[in-house]
N, C-alpha and C positions, 0 to 999 in steps of 0.2 A: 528343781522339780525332779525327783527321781520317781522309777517303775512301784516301790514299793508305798508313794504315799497314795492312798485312795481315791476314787472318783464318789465326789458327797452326791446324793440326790435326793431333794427335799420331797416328802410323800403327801399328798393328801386324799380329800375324796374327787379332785377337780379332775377332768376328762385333759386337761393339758400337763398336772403331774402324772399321769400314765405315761403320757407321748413322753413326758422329760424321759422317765424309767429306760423307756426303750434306747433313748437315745444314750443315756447314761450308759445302759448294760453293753450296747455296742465298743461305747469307748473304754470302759472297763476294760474287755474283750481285747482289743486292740493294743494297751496299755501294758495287759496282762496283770493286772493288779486287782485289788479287791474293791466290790459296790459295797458302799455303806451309806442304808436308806433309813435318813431319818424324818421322822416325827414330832413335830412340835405340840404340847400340851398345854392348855391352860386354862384349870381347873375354876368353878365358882371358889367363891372363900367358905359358903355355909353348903356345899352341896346336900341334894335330898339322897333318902338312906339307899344305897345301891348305886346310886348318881358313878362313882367312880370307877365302880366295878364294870359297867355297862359299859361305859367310856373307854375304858380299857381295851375292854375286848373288840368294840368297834375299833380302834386302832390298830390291835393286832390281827386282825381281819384284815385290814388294808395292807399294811406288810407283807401279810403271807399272800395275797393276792399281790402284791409290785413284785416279789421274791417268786414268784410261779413265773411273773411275763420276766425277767429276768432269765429263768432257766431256759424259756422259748426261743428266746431272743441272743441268748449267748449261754448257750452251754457249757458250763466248765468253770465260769463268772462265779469265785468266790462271792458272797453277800452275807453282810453285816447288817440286823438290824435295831433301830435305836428307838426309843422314843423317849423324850427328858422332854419334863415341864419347864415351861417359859416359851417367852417370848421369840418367833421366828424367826424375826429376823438377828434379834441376840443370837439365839442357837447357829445357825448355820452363818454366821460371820464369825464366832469364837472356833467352830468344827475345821471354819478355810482354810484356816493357817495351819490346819495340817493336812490340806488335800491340793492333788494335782489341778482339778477343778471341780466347778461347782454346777450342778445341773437342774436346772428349774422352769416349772410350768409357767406359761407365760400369764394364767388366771388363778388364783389359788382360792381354794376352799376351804372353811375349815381352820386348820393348824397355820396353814401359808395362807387366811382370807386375805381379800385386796380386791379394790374396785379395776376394770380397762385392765392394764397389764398388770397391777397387781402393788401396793406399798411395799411388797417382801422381796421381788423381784427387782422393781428399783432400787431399790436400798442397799440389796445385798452385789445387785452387779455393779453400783456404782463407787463398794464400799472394800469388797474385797480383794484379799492379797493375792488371788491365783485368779484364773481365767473362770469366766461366769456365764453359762448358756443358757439361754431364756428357750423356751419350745412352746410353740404354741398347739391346741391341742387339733386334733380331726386334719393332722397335713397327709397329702400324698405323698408317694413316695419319689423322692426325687433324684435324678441323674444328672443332674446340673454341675456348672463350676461352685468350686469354693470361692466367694468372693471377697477380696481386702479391700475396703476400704483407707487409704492411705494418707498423709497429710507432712506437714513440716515439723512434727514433733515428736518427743523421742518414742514416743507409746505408737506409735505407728511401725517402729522396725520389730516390737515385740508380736505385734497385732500380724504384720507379714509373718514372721516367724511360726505362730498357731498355724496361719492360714497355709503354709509348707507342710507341715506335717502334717494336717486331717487330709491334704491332697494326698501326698504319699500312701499314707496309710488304707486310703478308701481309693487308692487310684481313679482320682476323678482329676480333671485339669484345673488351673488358677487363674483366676481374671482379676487384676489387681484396679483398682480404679482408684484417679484423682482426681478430685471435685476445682479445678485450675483451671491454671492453661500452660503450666511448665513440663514440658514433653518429655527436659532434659533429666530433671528430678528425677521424675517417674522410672525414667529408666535409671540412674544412679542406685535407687531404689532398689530396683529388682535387679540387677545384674550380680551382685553376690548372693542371693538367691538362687536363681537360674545355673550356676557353678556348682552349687549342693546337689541338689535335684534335674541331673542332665536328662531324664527321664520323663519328666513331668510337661507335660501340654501347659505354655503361658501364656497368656494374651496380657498385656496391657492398655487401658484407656483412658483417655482423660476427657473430662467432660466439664464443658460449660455450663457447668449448674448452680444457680445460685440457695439450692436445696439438697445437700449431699443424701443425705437421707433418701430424697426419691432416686437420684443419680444411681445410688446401690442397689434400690428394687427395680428401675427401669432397665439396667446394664445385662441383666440376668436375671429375667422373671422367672426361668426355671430353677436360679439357685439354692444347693442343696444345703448352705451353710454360707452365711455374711458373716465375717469378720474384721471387729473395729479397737484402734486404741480408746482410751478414756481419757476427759482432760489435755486435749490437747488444745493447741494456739491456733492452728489455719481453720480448713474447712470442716472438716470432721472435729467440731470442738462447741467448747461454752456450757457454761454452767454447772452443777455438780458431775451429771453424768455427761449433759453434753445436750443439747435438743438435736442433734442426730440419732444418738442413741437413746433417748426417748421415744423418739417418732418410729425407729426403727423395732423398740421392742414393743411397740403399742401396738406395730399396722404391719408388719414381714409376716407374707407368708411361708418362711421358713425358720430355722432357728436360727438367734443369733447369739453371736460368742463377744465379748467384751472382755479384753484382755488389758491385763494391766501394764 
């Protein structure tokens, strides 16, 4: 991952691709690299006369509306904006593989439709090559730890990893959680961590939960960002994405990052 590959943010009309936007534009910001907000299209096959032109323009209305809170929200935030026909979740799974991450509304409408947290959301955080943040729409603003969820497999040291540098970068502190009862891990864990970042407020906990998913929303209901590997073996694990990370992008009321 280097500064110059982009942060993607998928657009549509939903009130939770705004909130991705912002949160996009932040890390942009951060990054120092460029926002590129795409658009997914998909035309009738017989549309009626004008049908595409309308269409159109309805989408470049929403662009230049996500590219205005962009400038609000991060002043200086080069933004790129796309919109290509096809399928959403095709489009921004072929875009990942050349972005730092990838940023999406937790309900899509529209270009990103999807029922609860969304088919395009699933798909794409449980599909793609770079880290994947789900936002859900209408949250507060939050001052909380960054949260890691952590576990016995390898996508857990990458997952701490993210969870290090959105702490640094937005200096808020890190509460690392293991859904266990091995004390020792946990700290094994974070102790080359905590040698990077001597600066950074850490808490460690581990918790008897036979629900890691709640374990991450109870540990820190104020948290301002959960962060989980994918596909792992222990607690935090199972199934394509995982029913942690299901649950978690269905019901957080914060954002959450899935890193691969």
């Amino acid at each position: 991952m280097t500064a110059t590959m982009p942060v993607l943010a998928g657009v549509d009309a939903s009130a939770s691709s705004l909130a991705a936007v912002r949160w996009a534009a932040r890390e942009a910001g951060r990054r120092d690299t460029t926002l590129r907000l795409l658009h997914a299209c998909v035309c009738e096959d017989t549309p009626a006369d004008g049908h595409d032109e309308l269409l159109l323009e309805h989408v470049h209305r929403r662009l230049r509306h996500a590219a205005g809170i962009v400038r609000d929200w991060a002043p200086g935030v080069r933004v790129e904006m796309a919109v290509r026909l096809g399928l959403a979740t095709d489009l921004l799974l072929e875009e990942a593989a050349g972005a730092a991450v990838v940023v999406l509304g937790s309900r899509g409408l529209g270009g990103l439709r999807g029922a609860l947290i969304g088919s395009v959301a699933l798909r794409v955080a449980a599909a793609a090559p770079c880290p994947v943040v789900v936002v859900p729409a209408h949250q507060p603003v939050r001052t909380g730890p960054v949260v890691a969820g952590i576990d016995r497999s390898g996508s857990s040291e990458h997952a701490l990893r993210f969870a290090f540098e959105e702490a640094a970068a937005t200096r808020a502190p890190v509460l690392v959680v293991h859904a266990g009862d091995d004390d020792a891990e946990l700290a094994d864990h974070v102790a080359g961590r905590r040698r990077r970042y001597p600066d950074l407020e850490v808490r460690t906990q581990v918790v008897p939960e036979r629900v890691p998913a709640r374990a991450l929303q109870h540990a820190a209901p104020d948290a301002r960002l959960i962060v989980i590997g994918t596909r792992g073996r222990g607690p935090v694990a199972g199934g394509i994405l995982g029913s942690t990370g299901n649950a978690l992008l269905a019901h957080a009321a914060c954002p959450v990052a899935v890193v691969h």
